[in-house]
C-alpha positions as CSV (number, residue, x, y, z in Angstrom):
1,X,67.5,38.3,161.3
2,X,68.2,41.3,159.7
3,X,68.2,41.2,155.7
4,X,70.0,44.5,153.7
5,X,70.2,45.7,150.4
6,X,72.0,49.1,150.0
7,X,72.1,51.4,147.4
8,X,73.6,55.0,147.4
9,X,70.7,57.3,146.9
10,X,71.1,60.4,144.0
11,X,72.8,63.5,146.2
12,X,69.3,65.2,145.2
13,X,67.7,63.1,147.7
14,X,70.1,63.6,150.5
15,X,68.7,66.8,152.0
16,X,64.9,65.8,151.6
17,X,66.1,62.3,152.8
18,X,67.3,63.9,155.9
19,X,64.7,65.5,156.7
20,X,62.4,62.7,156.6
21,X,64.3,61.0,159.1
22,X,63.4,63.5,161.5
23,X,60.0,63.5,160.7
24,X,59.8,59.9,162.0
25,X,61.2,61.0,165.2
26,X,59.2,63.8,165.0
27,X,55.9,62.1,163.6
28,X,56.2,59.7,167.4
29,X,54.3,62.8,168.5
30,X,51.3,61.6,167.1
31,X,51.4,58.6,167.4
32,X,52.2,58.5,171.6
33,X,48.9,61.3,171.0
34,X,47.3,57.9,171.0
35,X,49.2,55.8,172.8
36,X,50.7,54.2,170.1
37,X,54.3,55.3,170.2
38,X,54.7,51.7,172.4
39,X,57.7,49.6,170.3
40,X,60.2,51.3,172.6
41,X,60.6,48.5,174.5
42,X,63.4,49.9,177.0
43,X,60.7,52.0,178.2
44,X,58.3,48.9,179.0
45,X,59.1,47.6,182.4
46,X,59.3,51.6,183.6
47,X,55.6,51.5,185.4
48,X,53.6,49.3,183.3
49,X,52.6,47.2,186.8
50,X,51.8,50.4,188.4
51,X,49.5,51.3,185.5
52,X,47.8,48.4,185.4
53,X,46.8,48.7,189.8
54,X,46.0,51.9,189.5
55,X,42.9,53.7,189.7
56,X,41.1,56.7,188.0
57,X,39.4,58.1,191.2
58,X,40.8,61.8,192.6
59,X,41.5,60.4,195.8
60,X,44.1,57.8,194.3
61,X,45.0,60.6,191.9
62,X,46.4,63.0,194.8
63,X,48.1,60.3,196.7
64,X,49.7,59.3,194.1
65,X,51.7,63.0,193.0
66,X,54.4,62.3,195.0
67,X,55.0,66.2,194.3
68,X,53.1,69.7,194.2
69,X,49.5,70.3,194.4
70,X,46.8,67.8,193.7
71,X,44.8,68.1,190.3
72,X,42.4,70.8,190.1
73,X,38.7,69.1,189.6
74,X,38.6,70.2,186.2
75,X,41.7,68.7,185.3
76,X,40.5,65.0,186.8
77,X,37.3,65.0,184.4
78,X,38.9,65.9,181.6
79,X,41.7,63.1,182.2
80,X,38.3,61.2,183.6
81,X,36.8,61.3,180.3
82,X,40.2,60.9,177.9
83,X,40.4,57.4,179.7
84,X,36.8,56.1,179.7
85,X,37.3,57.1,175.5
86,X,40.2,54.4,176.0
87,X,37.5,51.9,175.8
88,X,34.9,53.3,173.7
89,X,37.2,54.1,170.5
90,X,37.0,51.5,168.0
91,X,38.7,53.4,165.0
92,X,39.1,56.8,163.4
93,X,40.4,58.1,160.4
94,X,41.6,61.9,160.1
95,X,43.6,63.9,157.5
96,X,46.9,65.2,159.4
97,X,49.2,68.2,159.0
98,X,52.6,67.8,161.2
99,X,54.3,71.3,161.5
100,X,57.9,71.7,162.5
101,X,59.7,74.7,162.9
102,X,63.7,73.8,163.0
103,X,65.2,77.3,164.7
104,X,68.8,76.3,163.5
105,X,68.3,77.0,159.9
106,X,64.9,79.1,160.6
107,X,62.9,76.7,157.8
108,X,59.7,75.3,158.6
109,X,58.4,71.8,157.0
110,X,54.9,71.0,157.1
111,X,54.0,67.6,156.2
112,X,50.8,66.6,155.1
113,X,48.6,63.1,155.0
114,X,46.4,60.9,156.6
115,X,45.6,58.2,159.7
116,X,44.2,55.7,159.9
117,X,43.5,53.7,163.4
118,X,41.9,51.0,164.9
119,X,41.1,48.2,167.7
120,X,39.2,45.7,167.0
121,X,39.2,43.1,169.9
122,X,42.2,44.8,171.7
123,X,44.6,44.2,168.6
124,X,45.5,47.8,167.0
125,X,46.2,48.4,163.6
126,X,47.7,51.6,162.5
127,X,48.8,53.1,159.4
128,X,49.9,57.0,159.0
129,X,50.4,58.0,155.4
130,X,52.2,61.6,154.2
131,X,51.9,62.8,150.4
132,X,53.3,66.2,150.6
133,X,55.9,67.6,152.6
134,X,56.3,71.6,152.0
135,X,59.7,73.5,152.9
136,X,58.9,77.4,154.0
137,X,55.4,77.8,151.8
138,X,57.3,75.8,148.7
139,X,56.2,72.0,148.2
140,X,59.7,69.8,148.0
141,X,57.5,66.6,147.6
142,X,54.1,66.9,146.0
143,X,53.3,62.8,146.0
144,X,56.2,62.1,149.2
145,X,54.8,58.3,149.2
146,X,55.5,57.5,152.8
147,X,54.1,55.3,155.5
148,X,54.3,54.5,158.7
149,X,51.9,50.9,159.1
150,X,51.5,49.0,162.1
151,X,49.5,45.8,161.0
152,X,49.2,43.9,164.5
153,X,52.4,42.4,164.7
154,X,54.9,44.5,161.9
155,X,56.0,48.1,162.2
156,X,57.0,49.1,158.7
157,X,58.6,52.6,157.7
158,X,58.1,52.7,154.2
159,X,59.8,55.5,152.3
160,X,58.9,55.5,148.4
161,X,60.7,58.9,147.7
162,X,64.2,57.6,149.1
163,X,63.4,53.7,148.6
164,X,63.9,53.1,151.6
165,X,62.3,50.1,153.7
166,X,62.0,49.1,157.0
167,X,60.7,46.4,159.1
168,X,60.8,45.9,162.7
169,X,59.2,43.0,164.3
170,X,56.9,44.3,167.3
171,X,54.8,41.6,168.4
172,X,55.7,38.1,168.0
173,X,53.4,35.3,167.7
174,X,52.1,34.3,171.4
175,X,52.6,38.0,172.7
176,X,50.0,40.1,173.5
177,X,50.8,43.6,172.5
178,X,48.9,46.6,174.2
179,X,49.3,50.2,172.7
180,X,47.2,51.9,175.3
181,X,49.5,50.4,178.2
182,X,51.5,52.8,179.8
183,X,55.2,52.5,180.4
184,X,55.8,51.0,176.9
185,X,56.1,54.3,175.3
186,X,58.0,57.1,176.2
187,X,55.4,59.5,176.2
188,X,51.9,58.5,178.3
189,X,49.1,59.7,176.8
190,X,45.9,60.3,178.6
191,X,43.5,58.3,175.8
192,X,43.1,55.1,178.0
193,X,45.2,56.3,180.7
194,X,44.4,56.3,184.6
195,X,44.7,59.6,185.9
196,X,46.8,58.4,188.7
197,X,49.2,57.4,186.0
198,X,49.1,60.1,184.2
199,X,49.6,62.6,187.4
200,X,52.2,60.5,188.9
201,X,54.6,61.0,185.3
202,X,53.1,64.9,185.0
203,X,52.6,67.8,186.7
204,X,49.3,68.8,184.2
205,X,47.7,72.6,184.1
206,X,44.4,73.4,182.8
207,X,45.3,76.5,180.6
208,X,42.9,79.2,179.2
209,X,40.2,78.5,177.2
210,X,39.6,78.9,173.4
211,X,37.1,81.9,173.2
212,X,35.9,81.1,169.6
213,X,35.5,77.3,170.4
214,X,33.8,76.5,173.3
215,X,34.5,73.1,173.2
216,X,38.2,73.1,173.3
217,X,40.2,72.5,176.4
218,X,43.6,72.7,176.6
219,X,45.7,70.4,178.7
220,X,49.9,71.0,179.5
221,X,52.0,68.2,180.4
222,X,55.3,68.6,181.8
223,X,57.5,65.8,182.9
224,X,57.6,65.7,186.9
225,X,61.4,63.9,185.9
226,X,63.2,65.9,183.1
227,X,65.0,62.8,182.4
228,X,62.8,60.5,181.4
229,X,61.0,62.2,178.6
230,X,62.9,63.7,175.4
231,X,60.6,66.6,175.4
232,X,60.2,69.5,178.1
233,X,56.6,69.8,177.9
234,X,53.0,68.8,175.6
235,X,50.2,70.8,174.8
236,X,46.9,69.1,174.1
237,X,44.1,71.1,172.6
238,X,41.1,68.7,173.6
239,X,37.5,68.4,172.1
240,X,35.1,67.7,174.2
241,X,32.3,66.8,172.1
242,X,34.6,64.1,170.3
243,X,36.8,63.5,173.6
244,X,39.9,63.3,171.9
245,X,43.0,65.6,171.6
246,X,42.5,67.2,168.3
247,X,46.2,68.8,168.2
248,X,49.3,68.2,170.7
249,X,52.1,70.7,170.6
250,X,55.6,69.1,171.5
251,X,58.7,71.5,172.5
252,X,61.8,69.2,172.5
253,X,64.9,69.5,174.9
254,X,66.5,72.6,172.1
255,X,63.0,74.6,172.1
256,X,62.4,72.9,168.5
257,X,58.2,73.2,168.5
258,X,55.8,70.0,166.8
259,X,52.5,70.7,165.7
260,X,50.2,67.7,165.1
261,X,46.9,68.7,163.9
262,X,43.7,66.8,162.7
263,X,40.8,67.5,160.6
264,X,37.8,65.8,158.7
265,X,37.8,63.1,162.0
266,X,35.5,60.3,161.8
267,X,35.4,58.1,164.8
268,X,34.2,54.5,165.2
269,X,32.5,54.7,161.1
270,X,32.8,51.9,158.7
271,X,36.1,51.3,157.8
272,X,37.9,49.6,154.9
273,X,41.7,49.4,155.0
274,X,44.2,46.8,154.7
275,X,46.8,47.9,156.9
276,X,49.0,46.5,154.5
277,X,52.3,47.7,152.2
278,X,54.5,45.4,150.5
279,X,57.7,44.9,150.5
280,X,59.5,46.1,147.4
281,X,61.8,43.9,145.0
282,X,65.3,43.0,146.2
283,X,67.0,44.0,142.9
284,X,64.7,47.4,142.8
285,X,67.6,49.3,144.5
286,X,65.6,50.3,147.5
287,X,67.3,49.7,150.8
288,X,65.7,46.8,153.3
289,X,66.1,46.4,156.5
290,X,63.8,43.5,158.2
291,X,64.5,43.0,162.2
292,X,63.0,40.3,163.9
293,X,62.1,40.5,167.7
294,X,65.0,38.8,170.1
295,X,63.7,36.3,172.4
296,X,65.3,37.3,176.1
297,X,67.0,34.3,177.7
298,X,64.6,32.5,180.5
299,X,61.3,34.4,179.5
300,X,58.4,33.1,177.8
301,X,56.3,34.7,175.6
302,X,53.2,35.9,177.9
Protein backbone atom coordinates (compact mmCIF):
# COMPACT_ATOMS: atom_id res chain seq x y z
CA UNK A 1 0.00 0.00 0.00
CA UNK A 2 1.45 3.05 -0.97
CA UNK A 3 0.00 6.25 0.83
CA UNK A 4 1.00 10.06 -0.91
CA UNK A 5 0.68 13.44 -0.07
CA UNK A 6 2.26 15.86 -2.55
CA UNK A 7 3.14 19.26 -2.27
CA UNK A 8 5.24 21.39 -4.78
CA UNK A 9 8.39 22.34 -2.97
CA UNK A 10 9.62 26.45 -3.14
CA UNK A 11 11.91 26.62 -6.59
CA UNK A 12 14.72 27.48 -3.81
CA UNK A 13 14.76 23.95 -2.88
CA UNK A 14 14.83 22.45 -6.27
CA UNK A 15 18.62 22.56 -6.88
CA UNK A 16 19.63 21.47 -3.21
CA UNK A 17 16.65 18.91 -3.50
CA UNK A 18 18.32 17.53 -6.44
CA UNK A 19 21.24 17.08 -5.18
CA UNK A 20 20.17 15.18 -2.31
CA UNK A 21 18.76 12.72 -4.29
CA UNK A 22 21.93 11.76 -5.52
CA UNK A 23 23.48 11.63 -2.36
CA UNK A 24 21.16 8.72 -1.46
CA UNK A 25 22.40 6.92 -4.49
CA UNK A 26 25.58 8.08 -3.67
CA UNK A 27 25.45 7.55 0.26
CA UNK A 28 24.74 3.28 -0.84
CA UNK A 29 28.53 3.57 -0.76
CA UNK A 30 28.66 3.43 2.64
CA UNK A 31 26.31 1.60 3.51
CA UNK A 32 27.30 -1.69 1.02
CA UNK A 33 30.97 -0.53 3.13
CA UNK A 34 29.19 -2.59 5.61
CA UNK A 35 27.14 -4.71 3.94
CA UNK A 36 24.17 -2.98 4.44
CA UNK A 37 23.26 -1.71 1.08
CA UNK A 38 20.92 -5.29 1.08
CA UNK A 39 17.02 -3.98 0.23
CA UNK A 40 17.87 -4.44 -3.45
CA UNK A 41 16.07 -7.29 -3.65
CA UNK A 42 16.66 -8.05 -7.62
CA UNK A 43 20.06 -8.54 -6.61
CA UNK A 44 19.16 -11.38 -3.87
CA UNK A 45 18.84 -14.68 -5.59
CA UNK A 46 22.33 -13.63 -7.62
CA UNK A 47 24.77 -15.89 -5.39
CA UNK A 48 23.38 -15.75 -2.03
CA UNK A 49 23.40 -19.99 -1.94
CA UNK A 50 26.89 -19.87 -3.20
CA UNK A 51 27.77 -17.50 -0.23
CA UNK A 52 26.35 -19.27 2.24
CA UNK A 53 28.59 -23.01 0.99
CA UNK A 54 31.43 -21.27 0.62
CA UNK A 55 34.52 -21.22 2.44
CA UNK A 56 37.17 -18.74 3.64
CA UNK A 57 40.31 -21.01 3.17
CA UNK A 58 42.92 -20.02 0.13
CA UNK A 59 42.63 -23.24 -1.40
CA UNK A 60 38.72 -22.72 -1.95
CA UNK A 61 39.59 -19.08 -2.66
CA UNK A 62 41.84 -19.96 -5.88
CA UNK A 63 39.43 -22.49 -7.23
CA UNK A 64 36.91 -20.51 -6.99
CA UNK A 65 38.45 -17.28 -9.47
CA UNK A 66 37.17 -18.73 -12.39
CA UNK A 67 39.74 -15.99 -13.95
CA UNK A 68 43.37 -14.49 -13.55
CA UNK A 69 45.77 -15.16 -10.87
CA UNK A 70 44.93 -16.54 -7.42
CA UNK A 71 45.05 -13.95 -4.40
CA UNK A 72 48.34 -12.97 -3.24
CA UNK A 73 48.73 -14.24 0.59
CA UNK A 74 48.46 -10.90 1.81
CA UNK A 75 45.39 -10.25 0.15
CA UNK A 76 43.67 -13.61 1.77
CA UNK A 77 44.48 -12.33 5.45
CA UNK A 78 43.38 -9.19 5.08
CA UNK A 79 39.96 -10.46 3.46
CA UNK A 80 40.68 -13.35 6.34
CA UNK A 81 40.39 -10.91 9.02
CA UNK A 82 37.54 -8.41 7.33
CA UNK A 83 35.29 -11.64 7.62
CA UNK A 84 36.10 -13.07 11.10
CA UNK A 85 35.26 -9.01 12.17
CA UNK A 86 31.71 -10.13 10.51
CA UNK A 87 31.17 -11.85 13.70
CA UNK A 88 32.82 -9.94 16.29
CA UNK A 89 31.14 -6.42 15.52
CA UNK A 90 28.41 -5.71 17.65
CA UNK A 91 27.92 -1.82 16.91
CA UNK A 92 29.88 1.32 16.13
CA UNK A 93 29.24 4.76 15.86
CA UNK A 94 31.50 7.22 13.65
CA UNK A 95 31.13 10.80 12.48
CA UNK A 96 31.08 10.68 8.52
CA UNK A 97 32.12 13.02 5.71
CA UNK A 98 30.80 11.76 2.01
CA UNK A 99 32.77 13.66 -0.70
CA UNK A 100 31.61 13.90 -4.28
CA UNK A 101 33.14 15.53 -7.01
CA UNK A 102 30.45 15.81 -10.07
CA UNK A 103 32.98 16.57 -13.27
CA UNK A 104 29.96 17.87 -15.36
CA UNK A 105 29.55 21.12 -13.58
CA UNK A 106 33.19 20.76 -11.80
CA UNK A 107 31.37 21.41 -8.10
CA UNK A 108 32.18 19.40 -5.32
CA UNK A 109 29.54 18.56 -2.31
CA UNK A 110 30.69 17.35 0.85
CA UNK A 111 28.20 16.14 3.15
CA UNK A 112 28.74 15.78 6.63
CA UNK A 113 27.08 13.64 9.68
CA UNK A 114 27.01 10.71 11.67
CA UNK A 115 26.34 6.56 11.88
CA UNK A 116 25.22 4.75 13.82
CA UNK A 117 25.14 0.73 13.52
CA UNK A 118 24.35 -2.23 15.15
CA UNK A 119 23.56 -6.20 15.54
CA UNK A 120 22.37 -7.32 18.26
CA UNK A 121 21.29 -11.04 17.91
CA UNK A 122 21.68 -11.03 14.13
CA UNK A 123 18.93 -8.27 13.72
CA UNK A 124 20.75 -4.87 12.32
CA UNK A 125 19.65 -1.57 13.09
CA UNK A 126 21.06 1.37 11.21
CA UNK A 127 20.57 4.92 11.14
CA UNK A 128 22.91 7.51 9.02
CA UNK A 129 22.32 11.10 9.87
CA UNK A 130 23.77 14.35 7.55
CA UNK A 131 23.50 18.05 9.14
CA UNK A 132 25.59 19.90 6.62
CA UNK A 133 25.96 19.59 3.17
CA UNK A 134 28.76 22.21 1.70
CA UNK A 135 28.80 23.20 -2.22
CA UNK A 136 32.63 24.02 -3.35
CA UNK A 137 34.00 25.30 0.31
CA UNK A 138 30.40 27.30 0.87
CA UNK A 139 27.76 25.54 3.32
CA UNK A 140 24.19 25.37 1.23
CA UNK A 141 22.66 23.55 4.45
CA UNK A 142 24.06 24.30 7.79
CA UNK A 143 21.32 21.99 9.86
CA UNK A 144 20.39 19.63 6.32
CA UNK A 145 18.08 17.35 8.80
CA UNK A 146 18.36 14.14 6.87
CA UNK A 147 18.27 10.48 7.74
CA UNK A 148 18.62 7.44 6.44
CA UNK A 149 17.14 4.73 9.45
CA UNK A 150 16.93 1.17 9.13
CA UNK A 151 15.05 -0.03 12.42
CA UNK A 152 14.92 -3.88 11.79
CA UNK A 153 12.18 -4.15 9.52
CA UNK A 154 11.58 -0.20 7.95
CA UNK A 155 13.92 1.67 5.75
CA UNK A 156 13.00 5.34 6.02
CA UNK A 157 14.60 8.30 3.98
CA UNK A 158 13.67 11.12 5.83
CA UNK A 159 14.37 14.50 4.29
CA UNK A 160 13.50 17.54 6.77
CA UNK A 161 15.04 20.28 4.38
CA UNK A 162 12.72 19.24 1.36
CA UNK A 163 9.89 17.52 3.59
CA UNK A 164 10.14 14.74 2.03
CA UNK A 165 9.37 11.11 3.49
CA UNK A 166 9.83 7.85 2.65
CA UNK A 167 9.15 4.41 3.69
CA UNK A 168 9.92 1.22 2.31
CA UNK A 169 9.01 -2.00 3.91
CA UNK A 170 12.28 -4.29 4.05
CA UNK A 171 11.61 -7.05 6.24
CA UNK A 172 8.23 -8.36 6.91
CA UNK A 173 7.10 -9.99 9.92
CA UNK A 174 8.23 -13.92 9.69
CA UNK A 175 11.39 -13.00 7.44
CA UNK A 176 14.63 -13.13 8.48
CA UNK A 177 16.63 -10.33 7.04
CA UNK A 178 20.52 -10.70 6.83
CA UNK A 179 22.70 -7.48 5.90
CA UNK A 180 25.96 -9.23 5.85
CA UNK A 181 24.56 -11.93 3.21
CA UNK A 182 25.98 -11.61 0.02
CA UNK A 183 24.10 -11.37 -3.21
CA UNK A 184 21.33 -9.08 -1.62
CA UNK A 185 23.23 -6.05 -2.30
CA UNK A 186 24.81 -4.89 -5.28
CA UNK A 187 27.99 -4.23 -3.98
CA UNK A 188 29.77 -7.28 -1.59
CA UNK A 189 31.61 -6.10 0.90
CA UNK A 190 34.31 -8.02 2.53
CA UNK A 191 33.04 -7.18 6.46
CA UNK A 192 31.47 -10.77 6.97
CA UNK A 193 32.27 -11.96 3.66
CA UNK A 194 34.08 -15.36 2.60
CA UNK A 195 36.95 -14.73 0.62
CA UNK A 196 35.88 -17.13 -1.96
CA UNK A 197 32.97 -14.91 -2.41
CA UNK A 198 34.46 -12.09 -2.43
CA UNK A 199 37.29 -13.28 -5.16
CA UNK A 200 34.82 -15.00 -7.21
CA UNK A 201 32.73 -11.30 -7.80
CA UNK A 202 36.40 -9.34 -7.81
CA UNK A 203 39.57 -9.32 -9.19
CA UNK A 204 41.17 -7.53 -5.62
CA UNK A 205 44.93 -5.86 -5.65
CA UNK A 206 46.90 -5.12 -2.60
CA UNK A 207 48.10 -1.49 -3.46
CA UNK A 208 50.96 0.53 -1.83
CA UNK A 209 51.09 1.14 1.47
CA UNK A 210 50.39 4.39 3.55
CA UNK A 211 53.98 5.49 4.67
CA UNK A 212 52.72 7.80 7.51
CA UNK A 213 50.20 5.18 8.83
CA UNK A 214 51.43 1.96 9.24
CA UNK A 215 48.37 0.46 9.91
CA UNK A 216 46.53 1.24 6.75
CA UNK A 217 46.15 -1.21 3.98
CA UNK A 218 44.59 -0.60 1.04
CA UNK A 219 42.44 -2.93 -0.85
CA UNK A 220 41.02 -2.39 -4.94
CA UNK A 221 37.97 -4.07 -6.02
CA UNK A 222 37.18 -4.33 -9.52
CA UNK A 223 34.20 -6.17 -10.88
CA UNK A 224 35.40 -9.53 -12.64
CA UNK A 225 31.73 -8.71 -14.71
CA UNK A 226 31.41 -5.01 -15.73
CA UNK A 227 27.84 -5.60 -15.83
CA UNK A 228 26.78 -6.48 -12.70
CA UNK A 229 28.05 -3.66 -10.61
CA UNK A 230 27.17 0.18 -11.26
CA UNK A 231 30.66 1.14 -10.41
CA UNK A 232 34.05 0.32 -12.21
CA UNK A 233 36.07 -0.16 -9.26
CA UNK A 234 36.33 0.38 -4.96
CA UNK A 235 39.15 1.46 -3.00
CA UNK A 236 39.16 0.45 0.61
CA UNK A 237 41.67 2.04 2.88
CA UNK A 238 41.69 -0.67 5.78
CA UNK A 239 42.84 -0.36 9.53
CA UNK A 240 44.20 -3.00 10.89
CA UNK A 241 44.16 -2.33 14.41
CA UNK A 242 40.25 -1.73 14.22
CA UNK A 243 39.80 -4.30 11.16
CA UNK A 244 37.51 -2.24 9.45
CA UNK A 245 37.58 -0.10 6.22
CA UNK A 246 37.93 3.32 7.52
CA UNK A 247 37.31 5.08 3.87
CA UNK A 248 36.14 3.39 0.50
CA UNK A 249 36.59 5.37 -2.67
CA UNK A 250 33.88 4.55 -5.46
CA UNK A 251 34.48 5.61 -9.25
CA UNK A 252 31.12 5.16 -11.04
CA UNK A 253 30.53 4.08 -14.76
CA UNK A 254 31.19 8.31 -15.95
CA UNK A 255 34.55 8.54 -13.73
CA UNK A 256 32.30 10.49 -11.07
CA UNK A 257 34.67 9.71 -7.68
CA UNK A 258 32.85 8.96 -3.84
CA UNK A 259 34.66 9.48 -0.84
CA UNK A 260 33.27 7.93 2.32
CA UNK A 261 35.45 8.71 5.26
CA UNK A 262 35.10 7.97 9.10
CA UNK A 263 36.46 9.51 12.18
CA UNK A 264 35.99 9.52 16.09
CA UNK A 265 35.05 5.38 15.54
CA UNK A 266 33.91 3.61 18.60
CA UNK A 267 33.28 -0.02 18.03
CA UNK A 268 31.25 -2.46 20.17
CA UNK A 269 30.82 0.63 23.30
CA UNK A 270 27.67 1.31 25.14
CA UNK A 271 25.18 2.48 22.94
CA UNK A 272 21.91 4.44 23.32
CA UNK A 273 19.87 5.09 20.24
CA UNK A 274 16.40 4.59 19.24
CA UNK A 275 16.74 3.90 15.68
CA UNK A 276 13.65 5.68 15.36
CA UNK A 277 12.14 8.90 13.27
CA UNK A 278 8.55 9.69 13.00
CA UNK A 279 6.54 10.15 10.59
CA UNK A 280 5.50 13.70 10.00
CA UNK A 281 1.79 15.12 9.93
CA UNK A 282 -0.37 14.46 6.83
CA UNK A 283 -1.60 18.08 6.55
CA UNK A 284 2.29 19.39 7.27
CA UNK A 285 2.85 19.57 3.41
CA UNK A 286 5.65 17.12 3.47
CA UNK A 287 5.48 14.46 0.79
CA UNK A 288 4.92 10.54 2.03
CA UNK A 289 5.44 7.81 0.48
CA UNK A 290 4.91 4.35 2.63
CA UNK A 291 5.59 0.93 0.46
CA UNK A 292 4.79 -2.14 1.90
CA UNK A 293 6.72 -5.42 0.84
CA UNK A 294 4.67 -7.58 -1.98
CA UNK A 295 4.20 -11.12 -1.00
CA UNK A 296 5.49 -13.29 -4.32
CA UNK A 297 2.73 -15.82 -5.40
CA UNK A 298 3.51 -19.53 -4.02
CA UNK A 299 6.35 -18.52 -1.52
CA UNK A 300 6.23 -18.40 2.07
CA UNK A 301 7.88 -16.23 4.21
CA UNK A 302 11.21 -18.22 5.39
Amino acid sequence: MTCCVRVQPPASLHRFQSRWRGLIGQFLTVLMMFGLATWYSQAAARGATDAQSATGTAGRAAAAVSRGKPASPQVMKILGMLYHRGGTLKNFTANLRVTIKHLRSGETDINLGKIWYENKKGHTRFDIHFSILAVDGAIARHHADHDIIFDGRWLIDRDGSAKIYRKIEIAPPGTHFNPLKLGQGPIPIPIGQRPATVLREFHVRLLKPVKTQPHLVVLKLIPRDPKAFTFLSLTFWINTELQLPISIRRVDPDGTPTLAAFSKIKINAAMHHSFHVSPPPSNAGWTISIQRARKEPGKANR
